[in-house]
TORKOL-591807 format. One line per 4 residues: their letters; for each residue x, y, z of C-alpha. Coordinates in Angstrom, 2 decimals. Example, Ala and Ser with C-alpha at 12.3 -4.5 7.8 and 13.67 -1.06 7.14 Angstrom:
# TORKOL-591807
AS	12.30/-4.50/7.80 ~ 13.67/-1.06/7.14
***
This chain:
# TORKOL-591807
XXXX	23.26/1.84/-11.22 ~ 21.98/-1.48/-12.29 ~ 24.40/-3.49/-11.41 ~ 23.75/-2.98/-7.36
XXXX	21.30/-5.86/-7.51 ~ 18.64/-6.25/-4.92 ~ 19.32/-9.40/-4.08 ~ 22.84/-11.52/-2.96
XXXX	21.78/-14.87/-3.78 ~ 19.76/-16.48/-6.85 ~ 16.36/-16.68/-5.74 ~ 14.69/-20.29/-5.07
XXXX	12.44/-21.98/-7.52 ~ 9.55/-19.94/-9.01 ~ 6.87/-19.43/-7.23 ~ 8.57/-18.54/-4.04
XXXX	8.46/-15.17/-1.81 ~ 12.33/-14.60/-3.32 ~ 11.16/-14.56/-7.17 ~ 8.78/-11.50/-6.67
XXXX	10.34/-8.19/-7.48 ~ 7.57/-5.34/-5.94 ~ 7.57/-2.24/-7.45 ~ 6.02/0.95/-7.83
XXXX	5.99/4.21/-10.19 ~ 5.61/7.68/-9.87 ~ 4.70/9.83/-12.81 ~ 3.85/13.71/-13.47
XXXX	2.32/15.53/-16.73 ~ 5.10/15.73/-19.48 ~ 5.68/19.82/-19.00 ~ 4.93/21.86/-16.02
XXXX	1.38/23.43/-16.86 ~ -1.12/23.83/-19.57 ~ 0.51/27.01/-20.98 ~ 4.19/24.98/-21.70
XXXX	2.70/22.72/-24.21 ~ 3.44/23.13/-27.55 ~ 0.40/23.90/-30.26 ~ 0.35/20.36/-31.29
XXXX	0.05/18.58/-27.65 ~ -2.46/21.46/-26.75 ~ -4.77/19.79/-29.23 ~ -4.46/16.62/-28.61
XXXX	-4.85/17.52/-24.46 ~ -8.45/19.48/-25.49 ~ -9.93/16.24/-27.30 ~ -8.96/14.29/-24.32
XXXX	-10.16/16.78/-21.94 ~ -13.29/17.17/-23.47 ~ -13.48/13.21/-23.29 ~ -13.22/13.65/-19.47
XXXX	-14.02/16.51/-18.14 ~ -17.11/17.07/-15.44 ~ -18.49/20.16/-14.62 ~ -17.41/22.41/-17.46
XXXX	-13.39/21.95/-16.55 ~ -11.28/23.38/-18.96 ~ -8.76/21.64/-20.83 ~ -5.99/24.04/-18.21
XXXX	-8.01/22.70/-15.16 ~ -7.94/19.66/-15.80 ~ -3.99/18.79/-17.13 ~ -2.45/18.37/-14.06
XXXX	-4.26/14.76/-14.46 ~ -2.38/14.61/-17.57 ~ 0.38/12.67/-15.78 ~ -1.85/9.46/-15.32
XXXX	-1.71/8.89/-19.00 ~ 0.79/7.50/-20.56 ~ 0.63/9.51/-23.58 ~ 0.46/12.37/-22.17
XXXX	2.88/11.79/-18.84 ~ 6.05/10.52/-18.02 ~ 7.83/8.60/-15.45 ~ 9.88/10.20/-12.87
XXXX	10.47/7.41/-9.98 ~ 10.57/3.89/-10.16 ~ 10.95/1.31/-6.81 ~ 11.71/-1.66/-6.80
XXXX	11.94/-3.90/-3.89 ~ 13.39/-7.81/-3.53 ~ 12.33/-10.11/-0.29 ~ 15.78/-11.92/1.04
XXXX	16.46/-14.75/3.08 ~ 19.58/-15.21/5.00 ~ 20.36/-17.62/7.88 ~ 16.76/-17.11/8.70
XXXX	16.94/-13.41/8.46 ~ 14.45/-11.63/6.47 ~ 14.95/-8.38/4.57 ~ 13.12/-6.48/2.41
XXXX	15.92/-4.49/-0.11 ~ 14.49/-1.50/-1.87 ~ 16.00/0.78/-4.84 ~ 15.03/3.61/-6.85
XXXX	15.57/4.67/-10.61 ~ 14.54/8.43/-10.42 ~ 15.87/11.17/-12.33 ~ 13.78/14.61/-14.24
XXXX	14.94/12.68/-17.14 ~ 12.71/9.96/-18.18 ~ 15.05/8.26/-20.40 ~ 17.56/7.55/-17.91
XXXX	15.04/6.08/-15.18 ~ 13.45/4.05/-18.00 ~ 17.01/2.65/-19.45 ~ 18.05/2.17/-15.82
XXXX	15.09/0.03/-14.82 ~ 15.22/-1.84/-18.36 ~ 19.00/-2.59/-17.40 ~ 18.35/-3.94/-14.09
XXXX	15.02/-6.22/-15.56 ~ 16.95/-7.57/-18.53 ~ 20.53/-8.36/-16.16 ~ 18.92/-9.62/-13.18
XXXX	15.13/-10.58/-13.16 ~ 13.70/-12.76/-16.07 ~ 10.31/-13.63/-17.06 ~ 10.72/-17.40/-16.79
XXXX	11.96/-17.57/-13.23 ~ 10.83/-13.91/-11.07 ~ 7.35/-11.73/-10.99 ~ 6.81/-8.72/-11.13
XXXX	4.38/-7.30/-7.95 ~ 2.68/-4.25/-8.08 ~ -0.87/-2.65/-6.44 ~ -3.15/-2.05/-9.47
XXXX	-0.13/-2.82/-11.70 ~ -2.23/-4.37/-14.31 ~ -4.16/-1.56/-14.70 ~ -1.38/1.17/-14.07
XXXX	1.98/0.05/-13.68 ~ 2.74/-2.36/-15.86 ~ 1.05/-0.73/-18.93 ~ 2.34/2.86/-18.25
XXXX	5.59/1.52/-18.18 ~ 5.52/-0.66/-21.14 ~ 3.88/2.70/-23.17 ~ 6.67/5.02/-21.86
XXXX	9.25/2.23/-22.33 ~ 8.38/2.93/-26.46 ~ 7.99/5.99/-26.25 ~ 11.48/6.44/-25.39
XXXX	12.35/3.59/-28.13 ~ 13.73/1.83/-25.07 ~ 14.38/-2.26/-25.57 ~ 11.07/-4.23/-23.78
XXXX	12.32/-5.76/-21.06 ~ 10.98/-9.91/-21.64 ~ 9.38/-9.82/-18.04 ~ 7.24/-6.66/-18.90
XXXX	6.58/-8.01/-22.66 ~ 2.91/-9.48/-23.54 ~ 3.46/-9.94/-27.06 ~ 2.85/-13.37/-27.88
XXXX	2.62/-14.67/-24.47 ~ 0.08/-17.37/-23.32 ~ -2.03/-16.00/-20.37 ~ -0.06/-17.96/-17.71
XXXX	3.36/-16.68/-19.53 ~ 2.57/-13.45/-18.05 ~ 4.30/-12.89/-15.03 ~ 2.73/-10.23/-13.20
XXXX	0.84/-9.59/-9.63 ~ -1.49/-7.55/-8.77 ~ -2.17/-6.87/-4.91 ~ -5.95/-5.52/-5.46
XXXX	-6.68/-8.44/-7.90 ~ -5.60/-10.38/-5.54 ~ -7.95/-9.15/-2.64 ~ -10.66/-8.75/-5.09
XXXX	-11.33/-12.53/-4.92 ~ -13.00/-12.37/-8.53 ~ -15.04/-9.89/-7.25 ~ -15.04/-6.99/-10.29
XXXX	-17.13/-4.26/-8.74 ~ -14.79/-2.82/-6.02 ~ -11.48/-0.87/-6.39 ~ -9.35/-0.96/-3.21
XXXX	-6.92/1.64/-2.40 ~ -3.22/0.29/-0.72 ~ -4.02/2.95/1.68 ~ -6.97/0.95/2.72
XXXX	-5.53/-2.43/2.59 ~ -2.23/-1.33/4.88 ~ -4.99/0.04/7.59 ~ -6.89/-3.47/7.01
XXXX	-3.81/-5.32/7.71 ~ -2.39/-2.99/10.40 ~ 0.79/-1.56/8.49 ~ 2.17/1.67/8.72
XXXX	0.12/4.16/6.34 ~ 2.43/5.34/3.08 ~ 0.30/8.32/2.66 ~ 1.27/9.67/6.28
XXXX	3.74/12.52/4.08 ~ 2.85/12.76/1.02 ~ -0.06/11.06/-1.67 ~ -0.19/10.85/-5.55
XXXX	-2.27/14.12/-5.49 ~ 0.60/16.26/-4.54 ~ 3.38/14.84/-6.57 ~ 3.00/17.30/-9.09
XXXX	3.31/20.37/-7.04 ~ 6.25/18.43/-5.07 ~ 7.84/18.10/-8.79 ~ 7.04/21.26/-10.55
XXXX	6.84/23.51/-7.95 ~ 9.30/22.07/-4.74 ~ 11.54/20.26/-6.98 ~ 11.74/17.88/-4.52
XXXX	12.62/14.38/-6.18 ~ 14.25/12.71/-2.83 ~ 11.01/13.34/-1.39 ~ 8.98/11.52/-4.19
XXXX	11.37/8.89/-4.05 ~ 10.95/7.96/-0.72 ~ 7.21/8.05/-0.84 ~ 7.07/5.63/-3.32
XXXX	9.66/3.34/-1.35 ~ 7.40/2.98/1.34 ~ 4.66/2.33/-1.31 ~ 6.78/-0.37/-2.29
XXXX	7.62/-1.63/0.92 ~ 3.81/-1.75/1.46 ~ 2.78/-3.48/-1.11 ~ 5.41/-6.06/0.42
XXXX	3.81/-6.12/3.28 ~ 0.04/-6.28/1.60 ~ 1.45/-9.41/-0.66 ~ 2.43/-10.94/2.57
XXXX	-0.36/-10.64/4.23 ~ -2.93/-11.61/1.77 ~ -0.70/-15.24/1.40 ~ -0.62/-15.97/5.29
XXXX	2.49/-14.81/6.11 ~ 3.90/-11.78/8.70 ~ 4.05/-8.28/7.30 ~ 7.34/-6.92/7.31
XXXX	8.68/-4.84/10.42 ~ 10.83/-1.58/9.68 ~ 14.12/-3.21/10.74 ~ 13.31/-5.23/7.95
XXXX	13.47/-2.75/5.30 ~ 16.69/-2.07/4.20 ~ 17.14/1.27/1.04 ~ 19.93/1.06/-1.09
***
């Protein structure tokens, strides 16, 4: 699947709208419920539970946040999205990686990375992605004792080495008190609302319970396509219209 690259051309010189890969991720709890974990990862869940629980939750009540920790979660979707220029013509071309098995979306999305976009020329874009994306992934990415793509890699890397993007750092202005939702941004910059099916509180009943993948993958397209649109935006330039938007 790798090989059906995102883009047709070699992007310009870094820096440019054409070097910015956006992406987004979708993850669930590693096993269905509370019940289907074995002894050990029940233990381990109950000292983390009791770390955040409110209200007297139980350890059962509370695992279907399990999925928003790396440790305890896995990945099940992965978009990725590439701005193109041709004659003029502006596109937006989005892919997914998304599969029940982890392994195979992670090696998938490793593939593309390490073929296609490298950490001294392309960025990688995502909305809270330095607090979310781009960790999760590199966690889950060893977990699976998957080769570290160099564009995801921080080991050893200068701060300005690291090539990653963050649309709410970038509307935070330095300001550190605020988190900003990408629902809130696309109504602040008048794009079409991602959340108008689906949101991440309902992707693990729409996993576990639906099985319903091709639905989660196209939710987090348009999360990708919005965070497109929100990048745009924030630098000046037109947000993208859904002509523009072309899914592989």
């Amino acid at each position: 699947m790798a090989e059906e690259v995102l883009a047709e051309e070699e992007p310009e010189e870094a820096g440019s709208m054409l070097d910015i890969v956006f992406i987004d991720i979708e993850t669930v709890p590693q096993q269905s419920s509370y019940a289907a974990l074995s002894p050990r990862w029940k233990k381990l869940w109950d000292k983390k539970a009791a770390r955040i629980a409110k209200d007297d939750e139980t350890p059962e009540e509370l695992y279907p946040r399990a999925g928003i920790y790396a440790e305890f979660g896995k990945v099940i979707c992965i978009s990725v999205g590439f701005i193109t220029e041709t004659d003029g013509k502006r596109n937006l071309r989005v892919k997914s990686f998304s599969d029940r098995d982890e392994n195979k979306v992670l090696s998938e999305f490793c593939e593309l990375l390490d073929s296609r976009y490298f950490a001294k020329t392309h960025f990688l874009c995502a909305h809270n992605g330095k607090e979310f994306d781009f960790p999760y992934l590199c966690r889950r990415i060893l977990a699976n004792k998957i080769t570290m793509p160099d564009i995801l890699d921080l080991s050893g890397k200068k701060p300005w080495e690291v090539k990653h993007l963050d649309t709410m750092q970038l509307w935070k202005f330095g300001d550190f008190k605020n988190y900003t939702s990408l629902e809130l941004l696309a109504a602040l910059f008048d794009i079409p609302s991602p959340k108008d099916d689906i949101d991440g509180s309902m992707i693990n009943e729409v996993f576990y319970v639906e099985n319903d993948l091709e639905r989660i993958k196209h939710y987090c397209e348009k999360d990708v396509a919005t965070v497109a649109s929100v990048f745009l935006a924030i630098n000046g330039h037109k947000i993208l219209k859904q002509e523009e938007i072309i899914h592989l």
